[in-house]
N, C-alpha and C positions, 0 to 999 in steps of 0.2 A: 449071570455075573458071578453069581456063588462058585460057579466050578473053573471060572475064565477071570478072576479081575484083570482090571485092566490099569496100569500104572501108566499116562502120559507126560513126556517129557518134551516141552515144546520151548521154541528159543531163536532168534537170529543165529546166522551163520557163525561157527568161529567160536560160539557161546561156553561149547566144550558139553553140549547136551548130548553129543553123539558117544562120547567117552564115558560121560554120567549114566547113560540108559545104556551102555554094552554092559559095563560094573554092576548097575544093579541087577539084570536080568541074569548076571553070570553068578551074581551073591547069592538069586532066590532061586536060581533054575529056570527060569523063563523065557520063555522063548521071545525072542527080538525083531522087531520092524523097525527100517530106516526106512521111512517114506523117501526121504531123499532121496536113496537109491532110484526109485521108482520114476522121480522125475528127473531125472539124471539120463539115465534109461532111453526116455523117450527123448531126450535134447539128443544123447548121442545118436541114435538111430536117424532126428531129424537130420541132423547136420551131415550124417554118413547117406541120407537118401536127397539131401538139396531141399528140404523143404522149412520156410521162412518161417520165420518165429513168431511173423505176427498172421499166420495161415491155421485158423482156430480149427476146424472143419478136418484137414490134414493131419494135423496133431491128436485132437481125436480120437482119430481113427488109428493112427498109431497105438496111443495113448490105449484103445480097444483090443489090440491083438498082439499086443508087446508078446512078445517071444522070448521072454525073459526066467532067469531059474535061479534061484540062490540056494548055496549046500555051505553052509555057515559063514565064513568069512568067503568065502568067494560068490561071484557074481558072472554070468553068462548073459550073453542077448544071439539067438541063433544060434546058441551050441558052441560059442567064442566067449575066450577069456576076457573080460572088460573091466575088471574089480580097479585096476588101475586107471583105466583110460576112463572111467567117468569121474575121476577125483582131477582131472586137470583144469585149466584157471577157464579154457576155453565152454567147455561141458559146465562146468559151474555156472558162468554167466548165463549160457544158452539155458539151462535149468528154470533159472528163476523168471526169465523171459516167457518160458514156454507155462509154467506153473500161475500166471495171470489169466491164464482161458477157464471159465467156467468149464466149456466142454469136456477139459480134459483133465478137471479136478474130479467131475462125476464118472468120467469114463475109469479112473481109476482109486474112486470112492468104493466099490463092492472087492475088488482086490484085496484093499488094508484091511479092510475089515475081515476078512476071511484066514488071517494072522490069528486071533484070539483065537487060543486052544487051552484045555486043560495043561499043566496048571495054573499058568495067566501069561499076560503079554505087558513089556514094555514097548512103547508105540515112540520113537521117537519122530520128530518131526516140526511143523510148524502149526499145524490146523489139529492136531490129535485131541486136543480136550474140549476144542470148542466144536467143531464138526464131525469128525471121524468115529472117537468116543464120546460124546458127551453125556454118558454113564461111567464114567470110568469115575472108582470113587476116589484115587489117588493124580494130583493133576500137578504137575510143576512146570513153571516157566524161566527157566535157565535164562538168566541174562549176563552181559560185562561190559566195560566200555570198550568202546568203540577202536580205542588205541591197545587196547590189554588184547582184543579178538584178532588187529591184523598183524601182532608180532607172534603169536603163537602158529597164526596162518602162516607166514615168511618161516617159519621153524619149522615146522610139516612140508612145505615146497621145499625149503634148500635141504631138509635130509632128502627128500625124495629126489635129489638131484636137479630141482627147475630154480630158472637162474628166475627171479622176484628181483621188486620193486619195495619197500616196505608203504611209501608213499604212495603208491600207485595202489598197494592193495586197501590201505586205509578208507583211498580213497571208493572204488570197487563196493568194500563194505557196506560205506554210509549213502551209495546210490542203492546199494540193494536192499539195504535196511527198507529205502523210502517206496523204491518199488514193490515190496514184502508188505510194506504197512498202511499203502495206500490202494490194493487194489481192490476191484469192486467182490470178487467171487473169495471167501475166506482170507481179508485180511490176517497179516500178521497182527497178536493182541493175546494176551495172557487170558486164560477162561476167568470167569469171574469166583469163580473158587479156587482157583489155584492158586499155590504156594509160590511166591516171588524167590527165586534163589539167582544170587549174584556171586561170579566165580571171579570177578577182579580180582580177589587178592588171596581166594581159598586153595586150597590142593584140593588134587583131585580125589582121593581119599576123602575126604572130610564130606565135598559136594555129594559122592555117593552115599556115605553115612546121613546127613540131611534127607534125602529119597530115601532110604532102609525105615527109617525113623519115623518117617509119612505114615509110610506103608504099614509097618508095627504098629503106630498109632491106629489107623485103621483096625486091623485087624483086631487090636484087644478090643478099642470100642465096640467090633461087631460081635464079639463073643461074650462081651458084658450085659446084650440085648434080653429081656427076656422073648424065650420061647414063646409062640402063639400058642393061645389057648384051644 
C-alpha cells in the first residue's frame, strides 16, 4: 500500500463521484478505475448477445472473459468503440440489474483490483471501500439529493443529444438507489470509515479540494509516524 495507495470514491448514480475521482487522480497523477465502466461492459455485451439480466450464470461468464481495453478516456469491447454506447439510459438500467449477481461481482472483483499500481489509484465506484479496497486508507462516499442528481443527469443526456424526461429520470434514480442498496451481494452503504461528502450544493472544484485534503491529511499523518525501531 505504501508504493499503491489507494483513494476510494464511492456514491449513488449522478452523485458526481465520477467527476470527483477523474479531478483528483488527474490533480495527484493516478491512475483511475471506473468500476462502472466494467459493469456497463458486461450489460452491453449482454444486451448486444440476448442474454436476460436475471441469467446469473451467463453474465458470469461474460462477466469472465469481457473483452474489454481502456486507453484513457476511451473504452473498446471486441476492438469496438463503446466509450459512448455504455453511457445510454438503456446500458445504465441494464448495468445495475446485472451488478445484483454475486457471480459476477467476483467474476470481476480480481480485475479492479489489478488497477492499483505505483503511484496510487483512485477507484471510483460503488463497493470500492467496502469490498474492492478495504485497505484503502483514503475512503469517501459522494452523495446529493435525489432531485439535485436527476437534473444534472437531464444536463449530461440533453448535451449528449438524448431526448430525457427529467421526471422519469428522478424517478429511474430513486428505483436504482433502492435496488443499489438493497441487494444481498455488496450493498450500496458508505464504509464505516469514510468521509460523507455531499455535492448538493458544492462545485466541483471545492468537492475535489475535500478528496486532495483527505488525502494530504493522510499522508502527513503517515509521515508524522515514528520509524520502526
Amino acid at each position: 500500500m505504501t508504493d499503491a495507495p489507494v483513494i476510494t470514491v464511492d456514491g449513488p448514480a449522478a452523485s458526481g463521484k465520477g467527476t470527483v475521482a477523474s479531478g483528483v487522480a488527474r490533480a495527484l497523477g493516478f491512475h483511475l478505475l471506473d468500476s462502472g465502466a466494467l459493469y456497463r461492459l458486461v450489460a452491453l455485451s449482454a444486451l448486444e448477445q440476448g442474454v436476460d439480466a436475471g441469467d446469473e450464470a451467463r453474465l458470469a461468464a461474460i462477466a469472465a472473459t469481457l473483452p474489454a481495453t481502456f486507453d484513457g478516456a476511451s473504452v473498446r469491447l471486441s476492438g469496438h468503440e463503446v466509450t459512448a454506447a455504455i453511457r445510454g439510459e438503456d446500458v445504465s438500467a441494464a448495468a445495475s440489474r446485472v451488478a445484483v449477481h454475486r457471480a459476477v461481482r467476483t467474476a470481476l472483483l480480481a480485475r479492479q483490483r489489478a488497477f492499483r499500481a505505483p503511484p496510487g489509484l483512485v477507484a471510483d465506484g460503488r463497493d470500492m471501500g467496502t469490498v474492492v479496497f478495504p485497505d484503502a486508507p483514503v475512503k469517501v462516499f459522494v452523495t446529493a439529493s435525489p432531485e439535485a442528481r436527476a437534473g444534472r443527469r437531464h444536463k449530461q443526456l440533453i448535451e449528449k443529444g438524448f431526448s430525457v424526461n427529467i421526471e422519469s429520470l428522478l424517478r429511474d434514480i430513486r428505483e436504482r438507489d433502492a435496488r443499489d442498496a438493497g441487494r444481498a451481494a455488496a450493498p450500496l452503504e458508505p464504509a464505516a470509515d469514510a468521509a460523507i461528502l455531499d455535492t448538493t450544493d458544492m462545485t466541483i472544484d471545492d468537492a475535489i479540494g475535500f478528496v486532495l485534503a483527505r488525502y494530504r491529511d493522510w499522508r502527513a499523518g503517515r509521515s508524522q509516524r515514528p520509524a520502526n525501531p
